[in-house]
Z-matrix of the N, CA and C atoms (Angstrom, degrees):
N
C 1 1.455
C 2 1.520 1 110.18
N 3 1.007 2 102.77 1 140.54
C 4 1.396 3 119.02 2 163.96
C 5 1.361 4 142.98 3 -44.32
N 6 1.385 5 156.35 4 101.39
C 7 1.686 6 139.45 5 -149.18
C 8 1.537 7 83.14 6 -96.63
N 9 1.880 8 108.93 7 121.07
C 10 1.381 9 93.21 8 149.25
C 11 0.982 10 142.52 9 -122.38
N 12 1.397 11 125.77 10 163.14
C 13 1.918 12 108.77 11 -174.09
C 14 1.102 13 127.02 12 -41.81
N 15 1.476 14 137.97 13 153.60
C 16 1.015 15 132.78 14 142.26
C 17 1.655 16 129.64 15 -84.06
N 18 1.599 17 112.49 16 134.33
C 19 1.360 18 112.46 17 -154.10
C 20 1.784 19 88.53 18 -81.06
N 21 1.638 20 119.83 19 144.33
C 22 0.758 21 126.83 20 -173.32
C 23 1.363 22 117.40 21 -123.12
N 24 1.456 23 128.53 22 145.48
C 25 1.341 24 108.09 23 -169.11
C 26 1.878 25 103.22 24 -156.38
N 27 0.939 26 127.10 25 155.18
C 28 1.418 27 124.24 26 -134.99
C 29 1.726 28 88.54 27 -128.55
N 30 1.063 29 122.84 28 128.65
C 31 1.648 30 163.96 29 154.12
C 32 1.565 31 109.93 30 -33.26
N 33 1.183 32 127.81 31 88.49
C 34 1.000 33 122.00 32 157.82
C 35 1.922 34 146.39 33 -44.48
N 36 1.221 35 89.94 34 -15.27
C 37 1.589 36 137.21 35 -172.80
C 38 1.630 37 92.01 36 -87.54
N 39 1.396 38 114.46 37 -101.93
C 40 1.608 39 132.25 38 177.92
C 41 0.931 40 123.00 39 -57.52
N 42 1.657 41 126.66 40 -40.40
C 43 1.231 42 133.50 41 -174.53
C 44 1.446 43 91.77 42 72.43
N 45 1.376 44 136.80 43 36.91
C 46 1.646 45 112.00 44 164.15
C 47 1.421 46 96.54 45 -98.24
N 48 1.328 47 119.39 46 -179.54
C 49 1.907 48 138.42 47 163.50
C 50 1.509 49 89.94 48 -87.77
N 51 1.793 50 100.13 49 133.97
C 52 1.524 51 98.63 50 164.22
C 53 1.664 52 93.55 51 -158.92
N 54 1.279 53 101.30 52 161.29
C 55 1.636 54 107.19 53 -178.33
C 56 1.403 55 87.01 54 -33.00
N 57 1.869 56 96.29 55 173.67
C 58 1.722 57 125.89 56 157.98
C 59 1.385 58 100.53 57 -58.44
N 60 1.779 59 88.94 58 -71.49
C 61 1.424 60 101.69 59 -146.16
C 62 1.711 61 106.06 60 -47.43
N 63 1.623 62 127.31 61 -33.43
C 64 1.204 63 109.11 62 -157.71
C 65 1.634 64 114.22 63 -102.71
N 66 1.737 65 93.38 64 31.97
C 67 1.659 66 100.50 65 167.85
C 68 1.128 67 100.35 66 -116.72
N 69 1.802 68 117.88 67 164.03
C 70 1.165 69 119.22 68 143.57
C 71 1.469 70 132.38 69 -104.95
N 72 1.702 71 114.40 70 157.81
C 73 1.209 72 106.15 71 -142.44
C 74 1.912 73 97.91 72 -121.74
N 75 1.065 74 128.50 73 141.72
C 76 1.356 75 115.52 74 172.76
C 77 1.075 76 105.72 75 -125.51
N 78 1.573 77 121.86 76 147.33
C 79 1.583 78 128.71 77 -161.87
C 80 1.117 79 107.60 78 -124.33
N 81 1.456 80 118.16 79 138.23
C 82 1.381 81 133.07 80 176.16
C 83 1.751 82 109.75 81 -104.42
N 84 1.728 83 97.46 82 91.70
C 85 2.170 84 102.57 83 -175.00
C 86 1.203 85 118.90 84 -66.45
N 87 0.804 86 145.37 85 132.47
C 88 1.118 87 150.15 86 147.62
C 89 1.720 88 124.14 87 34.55
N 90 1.494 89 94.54 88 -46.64
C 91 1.681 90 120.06 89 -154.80
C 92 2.002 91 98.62 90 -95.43
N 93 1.283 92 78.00 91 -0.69
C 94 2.033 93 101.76 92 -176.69
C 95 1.554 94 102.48 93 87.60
N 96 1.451 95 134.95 94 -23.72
C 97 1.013 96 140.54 95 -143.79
C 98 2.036 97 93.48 96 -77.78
N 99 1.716 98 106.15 97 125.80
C 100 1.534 99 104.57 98 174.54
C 101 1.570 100 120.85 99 -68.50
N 102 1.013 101 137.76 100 162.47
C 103 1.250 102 150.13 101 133.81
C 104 1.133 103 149.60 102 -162.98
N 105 1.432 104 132.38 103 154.08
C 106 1.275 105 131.78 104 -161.19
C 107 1.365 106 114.73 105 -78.12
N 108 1.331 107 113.55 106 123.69
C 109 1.938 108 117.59 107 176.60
C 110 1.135 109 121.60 108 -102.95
N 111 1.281 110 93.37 109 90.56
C 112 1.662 111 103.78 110 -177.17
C 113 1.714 112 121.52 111 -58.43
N 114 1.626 113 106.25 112 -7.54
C 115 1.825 114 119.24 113 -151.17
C 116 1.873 115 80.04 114 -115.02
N 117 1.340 116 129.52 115 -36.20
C 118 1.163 117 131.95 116 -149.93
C 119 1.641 118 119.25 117 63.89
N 120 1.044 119 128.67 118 22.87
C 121 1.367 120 118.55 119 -158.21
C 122 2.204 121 104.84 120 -140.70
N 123 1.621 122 89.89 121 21.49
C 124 1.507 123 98.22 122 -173.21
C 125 1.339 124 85.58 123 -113.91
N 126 2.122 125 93.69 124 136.55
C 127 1.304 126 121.62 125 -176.05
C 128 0.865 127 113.41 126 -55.66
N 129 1.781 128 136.12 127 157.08
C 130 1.374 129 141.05 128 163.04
C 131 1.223 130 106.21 129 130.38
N 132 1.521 131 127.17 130 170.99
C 133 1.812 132 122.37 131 150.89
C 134 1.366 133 123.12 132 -78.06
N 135 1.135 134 81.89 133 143.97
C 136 1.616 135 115.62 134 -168.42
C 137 1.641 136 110.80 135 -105.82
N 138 1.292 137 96.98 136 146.40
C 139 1.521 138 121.15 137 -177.50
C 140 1.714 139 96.47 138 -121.76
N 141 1.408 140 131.70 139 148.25
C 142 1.318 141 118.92 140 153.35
C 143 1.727 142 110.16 141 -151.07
N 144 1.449 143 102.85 142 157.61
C 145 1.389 144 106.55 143 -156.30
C 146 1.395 145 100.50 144 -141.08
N 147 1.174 146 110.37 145 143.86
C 148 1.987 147 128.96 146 154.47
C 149 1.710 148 103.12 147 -42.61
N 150 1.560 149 99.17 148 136.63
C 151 0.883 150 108.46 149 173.68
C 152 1.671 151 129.82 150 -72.14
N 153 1.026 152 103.77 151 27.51
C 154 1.719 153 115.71 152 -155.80
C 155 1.604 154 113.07 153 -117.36
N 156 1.364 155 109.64 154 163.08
C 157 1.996 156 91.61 155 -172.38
C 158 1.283 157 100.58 156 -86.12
N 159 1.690 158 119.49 157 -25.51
C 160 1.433 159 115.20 158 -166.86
C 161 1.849 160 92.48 159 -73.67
N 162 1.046 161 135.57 160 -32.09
C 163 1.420 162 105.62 161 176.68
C 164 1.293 163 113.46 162 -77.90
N 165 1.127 164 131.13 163 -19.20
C 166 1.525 165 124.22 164 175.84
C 167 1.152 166 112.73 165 -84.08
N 168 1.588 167 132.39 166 -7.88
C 169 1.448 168 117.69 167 169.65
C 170 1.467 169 96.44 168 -88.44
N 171 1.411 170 123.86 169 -34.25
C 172 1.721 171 104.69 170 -161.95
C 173 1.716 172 90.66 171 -75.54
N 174 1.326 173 143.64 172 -11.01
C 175 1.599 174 138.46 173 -158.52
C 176 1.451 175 87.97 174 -102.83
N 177 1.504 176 148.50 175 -5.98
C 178 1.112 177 142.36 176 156.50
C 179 1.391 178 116.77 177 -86.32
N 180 1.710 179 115.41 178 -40.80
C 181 1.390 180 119.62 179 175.19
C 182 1.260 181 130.97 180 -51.90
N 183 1.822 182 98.73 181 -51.36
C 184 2.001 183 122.86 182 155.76
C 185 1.128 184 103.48 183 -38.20
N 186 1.412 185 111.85 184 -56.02
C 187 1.670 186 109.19 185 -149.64
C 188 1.784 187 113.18 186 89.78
N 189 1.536 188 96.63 187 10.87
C 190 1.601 189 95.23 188 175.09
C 191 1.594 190 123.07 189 -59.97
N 192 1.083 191 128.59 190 19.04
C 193 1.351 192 139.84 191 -173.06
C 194 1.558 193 86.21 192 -100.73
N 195 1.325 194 110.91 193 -74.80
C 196 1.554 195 138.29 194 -151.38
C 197 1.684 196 89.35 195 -65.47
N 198 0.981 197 118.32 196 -30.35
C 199 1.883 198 99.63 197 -173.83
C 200 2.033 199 92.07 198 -96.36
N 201 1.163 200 111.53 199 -32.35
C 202 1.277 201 116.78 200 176.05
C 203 1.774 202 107.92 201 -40.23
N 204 1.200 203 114.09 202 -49.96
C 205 1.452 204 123.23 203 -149.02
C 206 1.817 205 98.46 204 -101.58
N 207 1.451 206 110.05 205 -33.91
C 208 1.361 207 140.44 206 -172.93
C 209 1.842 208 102.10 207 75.24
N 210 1.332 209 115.61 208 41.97
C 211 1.612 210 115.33 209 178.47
C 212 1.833 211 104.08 210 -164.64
N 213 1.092 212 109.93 211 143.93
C 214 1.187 213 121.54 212 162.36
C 215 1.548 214 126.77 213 -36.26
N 216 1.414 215 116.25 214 112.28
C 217 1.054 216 115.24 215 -179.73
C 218 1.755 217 128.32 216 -91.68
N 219 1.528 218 123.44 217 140.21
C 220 1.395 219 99.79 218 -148.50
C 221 1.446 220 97.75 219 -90.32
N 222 1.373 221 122.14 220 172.28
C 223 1.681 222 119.21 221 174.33
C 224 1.184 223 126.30 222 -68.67
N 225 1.095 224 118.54 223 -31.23
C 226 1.493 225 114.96 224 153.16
C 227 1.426 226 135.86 225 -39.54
N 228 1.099 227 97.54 226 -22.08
C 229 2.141 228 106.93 227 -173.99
C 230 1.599 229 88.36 228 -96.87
N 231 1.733 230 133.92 229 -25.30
C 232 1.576 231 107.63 230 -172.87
C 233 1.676 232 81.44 231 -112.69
N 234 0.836 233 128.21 232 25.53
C 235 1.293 234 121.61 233 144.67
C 236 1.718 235 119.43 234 -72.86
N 237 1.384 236 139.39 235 -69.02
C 238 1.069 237 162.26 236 111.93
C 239 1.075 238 92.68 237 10.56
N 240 1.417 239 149.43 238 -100.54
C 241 1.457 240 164.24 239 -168.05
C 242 1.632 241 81.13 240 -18.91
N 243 1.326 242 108.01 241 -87.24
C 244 1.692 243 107.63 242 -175.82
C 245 1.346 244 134.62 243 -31.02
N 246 1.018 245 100.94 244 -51.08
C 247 1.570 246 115.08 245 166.19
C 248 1.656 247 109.99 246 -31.82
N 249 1.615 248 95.30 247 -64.93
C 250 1.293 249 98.79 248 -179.09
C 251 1.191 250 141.92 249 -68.49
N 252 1.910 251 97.01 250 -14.77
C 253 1.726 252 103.97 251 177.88
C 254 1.767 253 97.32 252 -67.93
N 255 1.598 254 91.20 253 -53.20
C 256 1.805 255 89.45 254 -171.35
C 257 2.222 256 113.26 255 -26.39
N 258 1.105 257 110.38 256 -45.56
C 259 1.535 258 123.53 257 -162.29
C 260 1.876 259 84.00 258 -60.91
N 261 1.246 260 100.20 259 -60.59
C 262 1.757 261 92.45 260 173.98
C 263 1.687 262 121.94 261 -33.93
N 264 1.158 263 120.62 262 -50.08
C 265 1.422 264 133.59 263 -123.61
C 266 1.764 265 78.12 264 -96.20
């Protein structure tokens, strides 16, 4: 068998490399409309983040969302975002 990579994807929050699977990722569709991909595998660009509050406060503080997406993100989507770190925590 084959060894295969693991796809790696970088923290807006920390800025470290860490698996896919053990970030979460929120997607900006097509229609502009945000949301959270719980499957990773929904079309659009993607942002993805540590499951933790300290990376989601420093990825709001940066503004790593907002250069992520290249547009203002509305409060409602890190509203939601939160919600979901809490389920982590």
């Amino acid at each position: 068998m084959r060894n295969k990579k693991l796809p790696m994807r970088k923290c807006v929050g920390c800025t470290e490399m860490k698996p896919k699977k053990e970030l979460i990722r929120l997607v900006r569709k097509e229609e502009g409309e945000f949301v959270l991909d719980r499957t990773g595998r929904l079309n659009g660009r993607g942002a993805y983040l540590c499951p933790c509050l300290t990376c989601f406060t420093d990825a709001v503080k940066k503004k790593g969302f907002e250069r992520s997406f290249q547009q203002k993100i509305p409060d409602a989507v890190f509203q939601d975002l939160e919600k979901e770190m809490s389920l982590f925590e």
